[in-house]
LOLO-167419 format. One record per residue (C-alpha): x, y, z; residue in three letters. Coordinates in nm, 2 decimals. Example, Ala and Ser with C-alpha at 12.3 -4.5 7.8 and 13.67 -1.06 7.14 Angstrom:
BEGIN
+--------+--------+--------+----------+
|      x |      y |      z | drendren |
+--------+--------+--------+----------+
|   1.23 |  -0.45 |   0.78 |      Ala |
|   1.37 |  -0.11 |   0.71 |      Ser |
+--------+--------+--------+----------+
This chain:
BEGIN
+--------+--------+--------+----------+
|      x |      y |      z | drendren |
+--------+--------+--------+----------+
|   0.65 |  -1.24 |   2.23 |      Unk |
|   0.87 |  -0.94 |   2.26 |      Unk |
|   1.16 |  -0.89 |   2.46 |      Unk |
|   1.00 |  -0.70 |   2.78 |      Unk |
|   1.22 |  -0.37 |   2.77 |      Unk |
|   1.23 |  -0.30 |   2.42 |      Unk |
|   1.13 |  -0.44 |   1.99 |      Unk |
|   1.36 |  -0.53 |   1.73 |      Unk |
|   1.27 |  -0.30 |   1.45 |      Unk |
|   1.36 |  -0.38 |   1.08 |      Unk |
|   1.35 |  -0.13 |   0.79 |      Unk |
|   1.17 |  -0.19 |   0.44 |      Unk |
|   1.28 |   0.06 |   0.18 |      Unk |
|   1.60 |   0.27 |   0.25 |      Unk |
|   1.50 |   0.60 |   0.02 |      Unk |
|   1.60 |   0.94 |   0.15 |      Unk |
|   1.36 |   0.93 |   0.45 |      Unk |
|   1.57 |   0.62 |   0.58 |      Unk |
|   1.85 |   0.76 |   0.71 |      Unk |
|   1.68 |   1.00 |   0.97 |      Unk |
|   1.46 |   0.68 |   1.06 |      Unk |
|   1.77 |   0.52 |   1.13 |      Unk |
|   1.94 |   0.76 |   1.33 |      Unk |
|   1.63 |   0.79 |   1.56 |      Unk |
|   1.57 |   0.40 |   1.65 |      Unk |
|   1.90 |   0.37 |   1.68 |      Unk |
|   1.92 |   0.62 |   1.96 |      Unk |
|   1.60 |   0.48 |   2.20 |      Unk |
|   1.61 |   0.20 |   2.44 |      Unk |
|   1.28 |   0.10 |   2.36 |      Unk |
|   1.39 |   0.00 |   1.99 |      Unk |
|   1.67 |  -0.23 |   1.88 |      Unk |
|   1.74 |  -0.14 |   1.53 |      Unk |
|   1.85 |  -0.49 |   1.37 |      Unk |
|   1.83 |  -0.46 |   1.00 |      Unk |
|   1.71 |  -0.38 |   0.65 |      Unk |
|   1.60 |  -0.44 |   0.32 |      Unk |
|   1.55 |  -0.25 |   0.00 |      Unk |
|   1.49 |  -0.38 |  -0.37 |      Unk |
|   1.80 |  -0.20 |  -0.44 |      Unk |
|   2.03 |  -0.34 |  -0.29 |      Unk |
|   2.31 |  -0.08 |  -0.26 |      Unk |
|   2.12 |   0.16 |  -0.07 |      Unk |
|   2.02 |  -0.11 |   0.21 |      Unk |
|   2.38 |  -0.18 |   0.24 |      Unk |
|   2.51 |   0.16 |   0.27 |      Unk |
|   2.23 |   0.25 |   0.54 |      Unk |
|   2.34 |  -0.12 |   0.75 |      Unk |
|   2.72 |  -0.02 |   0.74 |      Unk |
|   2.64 |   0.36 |   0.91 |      Unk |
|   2.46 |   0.14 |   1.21 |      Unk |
|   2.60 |  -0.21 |   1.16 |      Unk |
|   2.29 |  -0.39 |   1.11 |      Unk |
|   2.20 |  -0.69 |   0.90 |      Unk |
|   2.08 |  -0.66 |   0.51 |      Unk |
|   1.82 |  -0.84 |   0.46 |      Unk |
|   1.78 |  -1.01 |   0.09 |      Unk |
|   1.39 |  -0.93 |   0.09 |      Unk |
|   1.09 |  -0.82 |   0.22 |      Unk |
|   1.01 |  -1.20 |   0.28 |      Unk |
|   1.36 |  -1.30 |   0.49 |      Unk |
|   1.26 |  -1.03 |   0.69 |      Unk |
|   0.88 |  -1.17 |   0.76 |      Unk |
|   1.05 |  -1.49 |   0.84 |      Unk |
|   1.28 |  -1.41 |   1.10 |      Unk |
|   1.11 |  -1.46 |   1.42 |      Unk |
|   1.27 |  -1.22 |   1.63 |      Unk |
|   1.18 |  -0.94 |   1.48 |      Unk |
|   0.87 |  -0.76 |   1.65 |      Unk |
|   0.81 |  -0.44 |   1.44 |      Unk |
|   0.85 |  -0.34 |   1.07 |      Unk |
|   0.87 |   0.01 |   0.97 |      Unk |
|   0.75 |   0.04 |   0.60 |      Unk |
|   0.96 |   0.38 |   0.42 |      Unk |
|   0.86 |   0.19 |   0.09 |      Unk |
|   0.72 |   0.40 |  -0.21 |      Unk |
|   0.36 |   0.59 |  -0.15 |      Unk |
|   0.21 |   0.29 |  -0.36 |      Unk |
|   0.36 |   0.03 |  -0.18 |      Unk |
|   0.26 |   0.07 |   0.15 |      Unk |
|  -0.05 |  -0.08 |   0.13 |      Unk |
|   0.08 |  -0.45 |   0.00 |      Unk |
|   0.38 |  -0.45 |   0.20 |      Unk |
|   0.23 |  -0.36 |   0.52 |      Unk |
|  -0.06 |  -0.61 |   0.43 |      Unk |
|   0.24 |  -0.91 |   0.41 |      Unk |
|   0.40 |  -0.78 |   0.73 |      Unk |
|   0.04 |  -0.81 |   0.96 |      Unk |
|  -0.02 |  -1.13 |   0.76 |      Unk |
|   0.34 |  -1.27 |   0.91 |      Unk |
|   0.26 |  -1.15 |   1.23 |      Unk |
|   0.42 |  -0.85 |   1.27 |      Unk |
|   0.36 |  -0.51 |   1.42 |      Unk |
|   0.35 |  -0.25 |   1.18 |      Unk |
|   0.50 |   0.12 |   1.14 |      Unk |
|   0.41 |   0.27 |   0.81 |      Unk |
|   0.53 |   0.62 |   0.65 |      Unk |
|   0.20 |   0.80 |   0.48 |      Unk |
|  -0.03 |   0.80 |   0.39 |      Unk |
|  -0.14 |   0.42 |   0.53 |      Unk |
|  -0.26 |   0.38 |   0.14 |      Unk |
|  -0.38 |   0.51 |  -0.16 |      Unk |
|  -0.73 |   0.39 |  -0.13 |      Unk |
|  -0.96 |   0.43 |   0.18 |      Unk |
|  -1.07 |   0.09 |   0.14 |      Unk |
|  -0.69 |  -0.04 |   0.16 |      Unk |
|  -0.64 |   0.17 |   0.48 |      Unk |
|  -0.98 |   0.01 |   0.60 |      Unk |
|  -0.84 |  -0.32 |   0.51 |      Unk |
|  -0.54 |  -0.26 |   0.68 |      Unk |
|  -0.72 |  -0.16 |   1.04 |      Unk |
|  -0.91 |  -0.45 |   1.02 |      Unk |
|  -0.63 |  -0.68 |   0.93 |      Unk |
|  -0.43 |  -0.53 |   1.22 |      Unk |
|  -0.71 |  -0.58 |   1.51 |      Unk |
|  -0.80 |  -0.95 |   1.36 |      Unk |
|  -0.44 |  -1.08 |   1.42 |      Unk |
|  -0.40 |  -0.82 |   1.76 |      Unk |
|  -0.15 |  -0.63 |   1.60 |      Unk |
|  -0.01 |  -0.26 |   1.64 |      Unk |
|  -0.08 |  -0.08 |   1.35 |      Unk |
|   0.07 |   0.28 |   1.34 |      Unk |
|   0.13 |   0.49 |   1.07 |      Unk |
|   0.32 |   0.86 |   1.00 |      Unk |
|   0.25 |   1.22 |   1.04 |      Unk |
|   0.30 |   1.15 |   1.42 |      Unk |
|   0.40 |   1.54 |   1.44 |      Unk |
|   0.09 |   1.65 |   1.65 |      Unk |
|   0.33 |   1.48 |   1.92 |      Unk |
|   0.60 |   1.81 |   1.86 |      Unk |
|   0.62 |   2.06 |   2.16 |      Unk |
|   0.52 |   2.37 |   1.95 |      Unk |
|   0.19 |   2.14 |   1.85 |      Unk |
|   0.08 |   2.05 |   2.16 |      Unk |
|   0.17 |   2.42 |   2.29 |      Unk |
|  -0.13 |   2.47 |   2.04 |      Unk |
|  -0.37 |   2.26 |   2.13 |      Unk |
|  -0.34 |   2.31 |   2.51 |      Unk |
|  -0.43 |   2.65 |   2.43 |      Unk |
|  -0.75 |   2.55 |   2.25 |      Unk |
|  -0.84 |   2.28 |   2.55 |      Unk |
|  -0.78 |   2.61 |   2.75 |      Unk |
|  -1.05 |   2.81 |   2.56 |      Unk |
|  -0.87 |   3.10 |   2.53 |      Unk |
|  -0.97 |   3.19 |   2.18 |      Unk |
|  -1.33 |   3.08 |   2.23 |      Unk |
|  -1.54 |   2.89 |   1.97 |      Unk |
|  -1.30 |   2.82 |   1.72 |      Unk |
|  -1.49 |   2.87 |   1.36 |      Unk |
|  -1.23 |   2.86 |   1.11 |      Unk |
|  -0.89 |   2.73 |   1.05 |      Unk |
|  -0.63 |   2.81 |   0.76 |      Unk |
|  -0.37 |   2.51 |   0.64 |      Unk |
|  -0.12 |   2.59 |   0.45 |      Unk |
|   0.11 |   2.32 |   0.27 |      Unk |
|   0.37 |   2.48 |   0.01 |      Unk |
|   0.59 |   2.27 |  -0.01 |      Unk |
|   0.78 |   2.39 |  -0.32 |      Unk |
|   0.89 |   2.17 |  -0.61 |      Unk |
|   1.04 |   1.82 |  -0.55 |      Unk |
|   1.28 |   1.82 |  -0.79 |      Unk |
|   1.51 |   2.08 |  -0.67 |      Unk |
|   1.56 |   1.86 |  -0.37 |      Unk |
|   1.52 |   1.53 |  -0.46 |      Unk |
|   1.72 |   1.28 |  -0.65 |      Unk |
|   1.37 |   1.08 |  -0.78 |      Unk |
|   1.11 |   1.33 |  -0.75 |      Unk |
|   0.80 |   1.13 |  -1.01 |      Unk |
|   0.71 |   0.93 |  -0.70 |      Unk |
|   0.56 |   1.18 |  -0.55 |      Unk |
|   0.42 |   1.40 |  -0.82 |      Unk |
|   0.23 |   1.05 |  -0.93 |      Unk |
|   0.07 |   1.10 |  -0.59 |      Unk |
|   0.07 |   1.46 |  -0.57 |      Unk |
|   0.07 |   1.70 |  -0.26 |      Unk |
|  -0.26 |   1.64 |  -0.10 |      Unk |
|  -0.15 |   1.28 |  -0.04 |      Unk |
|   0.23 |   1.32 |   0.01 |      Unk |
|   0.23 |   1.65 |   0.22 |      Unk |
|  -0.18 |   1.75 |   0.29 |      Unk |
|  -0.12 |   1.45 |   0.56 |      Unk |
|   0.01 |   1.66 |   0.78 |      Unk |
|  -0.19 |   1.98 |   0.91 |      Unk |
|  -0.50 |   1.73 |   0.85 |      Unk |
|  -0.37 |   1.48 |   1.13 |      Unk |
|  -0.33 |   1.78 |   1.37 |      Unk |
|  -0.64 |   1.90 |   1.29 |      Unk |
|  -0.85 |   1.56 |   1.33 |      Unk |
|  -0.64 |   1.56 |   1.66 |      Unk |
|  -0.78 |   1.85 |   1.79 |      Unk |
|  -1.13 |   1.88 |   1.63 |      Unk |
|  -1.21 |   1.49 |   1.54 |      Unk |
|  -1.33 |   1.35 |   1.25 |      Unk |
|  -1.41 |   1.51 |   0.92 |      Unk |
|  -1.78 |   1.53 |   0.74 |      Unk |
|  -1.73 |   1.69 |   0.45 |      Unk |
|  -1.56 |   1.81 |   0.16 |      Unk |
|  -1.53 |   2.06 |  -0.18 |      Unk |
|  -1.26 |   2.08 |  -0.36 |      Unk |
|  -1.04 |   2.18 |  -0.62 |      Unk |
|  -0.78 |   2.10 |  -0.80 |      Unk |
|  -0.57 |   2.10 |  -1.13 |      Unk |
|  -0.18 |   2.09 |  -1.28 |      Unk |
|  -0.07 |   2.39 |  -1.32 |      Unk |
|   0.32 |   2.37 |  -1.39 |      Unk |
|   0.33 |   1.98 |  -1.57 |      Unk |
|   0.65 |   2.01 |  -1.74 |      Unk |
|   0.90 |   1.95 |  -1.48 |      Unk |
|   1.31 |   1.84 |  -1.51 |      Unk |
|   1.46 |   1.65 |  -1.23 |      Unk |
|   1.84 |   1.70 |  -1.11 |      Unk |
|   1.98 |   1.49 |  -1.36 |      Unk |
|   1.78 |   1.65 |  -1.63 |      Unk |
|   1.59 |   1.47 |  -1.70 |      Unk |
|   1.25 |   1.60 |  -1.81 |      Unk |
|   0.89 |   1.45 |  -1.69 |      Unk |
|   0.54 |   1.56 |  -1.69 |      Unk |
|   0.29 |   1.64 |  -1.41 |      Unk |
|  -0.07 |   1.46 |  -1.42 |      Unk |
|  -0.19 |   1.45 |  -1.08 |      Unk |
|  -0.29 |   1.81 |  -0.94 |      Unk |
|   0.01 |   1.98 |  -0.79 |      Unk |
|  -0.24 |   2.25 |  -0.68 |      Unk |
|  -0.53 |   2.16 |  -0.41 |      Unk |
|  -0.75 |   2.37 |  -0.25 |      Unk |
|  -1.05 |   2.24 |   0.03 |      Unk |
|  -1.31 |   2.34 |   0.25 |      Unk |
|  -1.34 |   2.05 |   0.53 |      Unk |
|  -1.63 |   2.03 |   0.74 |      Unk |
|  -1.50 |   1.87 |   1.08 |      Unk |
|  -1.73 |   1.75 |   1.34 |      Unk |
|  -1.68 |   1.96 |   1.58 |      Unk |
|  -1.82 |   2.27 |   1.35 |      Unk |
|  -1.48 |   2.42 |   1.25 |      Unk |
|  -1.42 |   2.47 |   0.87 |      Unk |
|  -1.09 |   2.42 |   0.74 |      Unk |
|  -0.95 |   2.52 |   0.46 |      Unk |
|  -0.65 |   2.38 |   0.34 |      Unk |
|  -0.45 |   2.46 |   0.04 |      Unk |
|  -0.16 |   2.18 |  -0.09 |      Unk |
|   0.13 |   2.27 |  -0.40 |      Unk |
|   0.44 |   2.15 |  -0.51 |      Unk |
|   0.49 |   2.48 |  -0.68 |      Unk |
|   0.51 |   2.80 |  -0.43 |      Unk |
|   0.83 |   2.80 |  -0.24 |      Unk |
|   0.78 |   2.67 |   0.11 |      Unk |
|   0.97 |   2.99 |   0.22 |      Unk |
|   0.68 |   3.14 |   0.18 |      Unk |
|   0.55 |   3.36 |   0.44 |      Unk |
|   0.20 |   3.20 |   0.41 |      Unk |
|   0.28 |   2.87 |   0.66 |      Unk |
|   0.16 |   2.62 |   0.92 |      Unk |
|  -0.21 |   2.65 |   1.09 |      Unk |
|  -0.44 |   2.94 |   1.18 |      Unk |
|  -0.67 |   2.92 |   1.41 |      Unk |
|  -0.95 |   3.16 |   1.45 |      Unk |
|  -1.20 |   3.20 |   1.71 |      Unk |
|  -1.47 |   3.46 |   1.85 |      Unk |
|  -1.20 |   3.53 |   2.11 |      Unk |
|  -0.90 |   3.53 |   1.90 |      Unk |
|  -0.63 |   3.38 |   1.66 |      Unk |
|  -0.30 |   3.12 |   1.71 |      Unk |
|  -0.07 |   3.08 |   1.45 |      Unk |
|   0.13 |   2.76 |   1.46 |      Unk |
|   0.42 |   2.87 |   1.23 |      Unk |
|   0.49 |   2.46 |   1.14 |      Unk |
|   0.26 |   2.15 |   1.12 |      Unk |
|   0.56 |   1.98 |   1.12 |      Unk |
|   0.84 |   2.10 |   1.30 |      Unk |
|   0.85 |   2.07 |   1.72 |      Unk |
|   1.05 |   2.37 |   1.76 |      Unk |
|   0.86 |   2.61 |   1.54 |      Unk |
|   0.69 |   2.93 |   1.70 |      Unk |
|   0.30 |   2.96 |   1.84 |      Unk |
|   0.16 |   3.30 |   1.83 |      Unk |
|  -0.16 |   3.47 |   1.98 |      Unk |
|  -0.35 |   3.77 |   1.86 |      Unk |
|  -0.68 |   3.86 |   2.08 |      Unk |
|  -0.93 |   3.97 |   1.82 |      Unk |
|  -0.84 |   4.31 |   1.66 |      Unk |
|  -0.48 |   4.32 |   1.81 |      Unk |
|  -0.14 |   4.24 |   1.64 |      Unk |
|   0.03 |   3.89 |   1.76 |      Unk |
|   0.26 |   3.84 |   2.02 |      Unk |
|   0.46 |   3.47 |   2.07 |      Unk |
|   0.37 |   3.19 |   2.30 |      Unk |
|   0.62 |   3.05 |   2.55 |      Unk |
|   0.64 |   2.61 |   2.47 |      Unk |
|   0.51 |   2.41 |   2.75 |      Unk |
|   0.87 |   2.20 |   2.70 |      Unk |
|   1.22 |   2.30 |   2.58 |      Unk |
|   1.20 |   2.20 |   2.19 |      Unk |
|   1.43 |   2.00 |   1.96 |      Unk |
|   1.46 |   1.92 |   1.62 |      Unk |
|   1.26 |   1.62 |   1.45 |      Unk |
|   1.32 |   1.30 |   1.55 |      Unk |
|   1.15 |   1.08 |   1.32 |      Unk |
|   1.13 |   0.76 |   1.50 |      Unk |
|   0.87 |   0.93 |   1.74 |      Unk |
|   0.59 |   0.74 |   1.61 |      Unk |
|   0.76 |   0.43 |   1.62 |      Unk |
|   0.85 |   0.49 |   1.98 |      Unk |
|   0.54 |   0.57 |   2.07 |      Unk |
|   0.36 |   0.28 |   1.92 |      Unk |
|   0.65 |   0.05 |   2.08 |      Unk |
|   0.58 |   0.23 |   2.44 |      Unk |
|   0.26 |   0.14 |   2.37 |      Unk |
|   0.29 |  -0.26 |   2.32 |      Unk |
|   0.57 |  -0.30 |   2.59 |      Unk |
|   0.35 |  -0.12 |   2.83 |      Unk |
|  -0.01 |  -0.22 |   2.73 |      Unk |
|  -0.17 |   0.10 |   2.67 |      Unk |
|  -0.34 |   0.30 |   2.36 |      Unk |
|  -0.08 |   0.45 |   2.15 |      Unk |
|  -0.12 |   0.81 |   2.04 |      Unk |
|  -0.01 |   0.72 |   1.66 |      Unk |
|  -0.33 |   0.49 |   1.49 |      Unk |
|  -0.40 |   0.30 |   1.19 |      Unk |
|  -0.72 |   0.43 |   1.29 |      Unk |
|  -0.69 |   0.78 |   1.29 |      Unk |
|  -0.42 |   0.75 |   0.94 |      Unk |
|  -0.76 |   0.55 |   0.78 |      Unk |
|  -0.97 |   0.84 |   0.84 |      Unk |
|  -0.70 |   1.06 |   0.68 |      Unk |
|  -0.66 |   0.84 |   0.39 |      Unk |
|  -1.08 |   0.89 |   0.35 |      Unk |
|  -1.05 |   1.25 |   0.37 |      Unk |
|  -0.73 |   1.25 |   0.09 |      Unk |
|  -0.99 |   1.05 |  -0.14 |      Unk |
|  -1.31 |   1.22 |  -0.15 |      Unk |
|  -1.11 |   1.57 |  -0.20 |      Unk |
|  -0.98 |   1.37 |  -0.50 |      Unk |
|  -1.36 |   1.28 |  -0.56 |      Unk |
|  -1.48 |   1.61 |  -0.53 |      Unk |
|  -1.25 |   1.74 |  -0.75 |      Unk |
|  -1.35 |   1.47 |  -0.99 |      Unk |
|  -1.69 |   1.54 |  -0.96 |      Unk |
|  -1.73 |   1.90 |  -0.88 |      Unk |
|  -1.88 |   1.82 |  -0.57 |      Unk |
|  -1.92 |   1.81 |  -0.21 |      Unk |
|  -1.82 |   1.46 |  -0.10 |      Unk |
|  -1.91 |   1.30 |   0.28 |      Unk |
|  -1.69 |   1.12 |   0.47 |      Unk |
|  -1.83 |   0.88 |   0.71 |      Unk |
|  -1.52 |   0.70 |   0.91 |      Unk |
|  -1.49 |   0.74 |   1.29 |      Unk |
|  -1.18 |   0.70 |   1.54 |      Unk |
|  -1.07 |   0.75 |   1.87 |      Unk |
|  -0.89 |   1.07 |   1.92 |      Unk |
|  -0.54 |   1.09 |   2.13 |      Unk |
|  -0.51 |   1.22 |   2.41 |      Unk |
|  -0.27 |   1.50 |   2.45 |      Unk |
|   0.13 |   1.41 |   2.65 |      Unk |
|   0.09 |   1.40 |   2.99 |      Unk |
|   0.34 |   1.70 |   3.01 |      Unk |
|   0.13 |   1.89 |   2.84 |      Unk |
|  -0.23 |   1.87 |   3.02 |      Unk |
+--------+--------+--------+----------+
């Protein structure tokens, strides 16, 4: 059982991501940051010496350590599903970077593996939680654009490479999964569950040279575009690349209703800017409900850990990252196909802070 003020939290897979994870569990009460792992080994020990936590040899001298309560799995997109499968099988709470899995009928695995051993089972974008989000959807609860009909994603998020030391991982998943995430958790948030989607998508820049040089080629579509039919009767469309710069002045979420339009300027960052334009009229900028900072990107964890060491629903759910994960494949489908695809998966929508009812 845990400690009854706070979890000891073990890392698996100290990438770039890592560090900020780090920095944030390090920092809350709620989470005792106690060690990590990696399959290279230098980069576990360079994250333990900044906090003075334990290296762990492997995943499994991790999974046998009984005091530790919750794993946070920053392992490669392909690897979350079997290392979060061995962490609920030991008996431990899970944490998981996105998408949950590859496959919906991992992440549908992974819920149900999670609920038969009556573990917590969260998994990332947990951003919906950011001030300037729920600034957003309090207006929406509020009405004030009316009947909201249509909204506009955007995800540019420019070309890996320029930034990242390893940048094939992620083209072998490609943007929809690594970045489309986002805007489609704060838009299941606020709308519920998907129906339906079309797609398309193809590679339109393949030949691509990391920082080192290095050249490699592009398979998976760098370039996504899909209409999403949510239940609640809006229609999304959401466009994903890792080609346009994400300077770009095309950005965040629109929301349009008979009423009116909001602009969330960021899916993902807490202090970015909310605007509102009454139909016809230009926009002007919506004061936060709450003083925003910058990311912290333990938020999900310490929600989910609030969660257990109180005994209530967290916010951040396998659930909910399942239903993402069934959207992500039948765009892929659709594209395949040239099709409309359905998607059938249900789950329970968070409710929004408390500060910001």
């Amino acid at each position: 059982m845990p400690n009854s003020s706070h979890l000891k939290v073990a890392i698996v897979g100290c990438g770039n991501i890592a560090g900020p994870y780090a920095k944030s569990l390090a920092s809350y009460p709620e989470t005792e940051f106690v060690g990590v792992s990696d399959v290279a080994r230098d980069r576990a020990e360079a994250l333990a010496e900044v906090h003075g936590v334990t290296v762990f040899d492997s995943l499994d001298s991790i999974l046998e350590d009984p005091s530790i309560d919750l794993v946070v799995n920053l392992t490669v997109h392909h690897a979350h599903y079997r290392v979060s499968t061995r962490c609920l099988e030991a008996g431990k709470h899970v944490y998981s970077e996105k998408p949950m899995a590859t496959r919906y009928s991992e992440a549908k695995a992974l819920v149900e593996l999670a609920e038969r051993k009556g573990l917590r089972l969260g998994c990332s974008p947990f951003t919906f939680l950011g001030e300037a989000q729920q600034t957003a959807w309090k207006w929406l609860r509020d009405n004030k654009l009316g009947t909201v009909r249509l909204a506009y994603a955007e995800v540019n998020w420019g070309r890996i490479e320029s930034w990242h030391p390893a940048p094939e991982a992620f083209y072998q998943v490609g943007p929809l999964y690594d970045v489309g995430v986002y805007p489609l958790t704060v838009l299941t948030t606020i709308f519920g569950p998907a129906k339906r989607v079309s797609s398309y998508g193809r590679v339109i820049y393949p030949d691509r040279v990391s920082m080192d040089g290095t050249a490699f080629q592009v398979n998976t579509p760098d370039f996504v575009t899909s209409t999403i039919e949510l239940a609640s009767g809006c229609l999304v469309r959401l466009t994903t690349d890792f080609y346009v710069s994400n300077k770009t002045r095309q950005t965040g979420i629109e929301f349009h209703g008979d009423l009116g339009s909001l602009h969330l300027e960021s899916w993902h960052d807490p202090d970015t800017r909310v605007f509102h334009a009454p139909f016809g009229e230009g926009y002007s900028e919506v004061p936060l409900l709450k003083e925003a900072g910058k990311m912290q990107w333990g938020l999900g964890v310490l929600d989910m850990t609030q969660a257990i060491l109180n005994d209530e629903e967290p916010h951040v759910t396998g659930a909910q990252a399942a239903h993402v994960v069934e959207i992500l494949e039948a765009i892929s489908t659709s594209i395949g196909h040239d099709a409309s695809v359905e998607v059938t998966s249900e789950f329970k929508t968070p409710k929004p802070l408390a500060w910001s009812n």
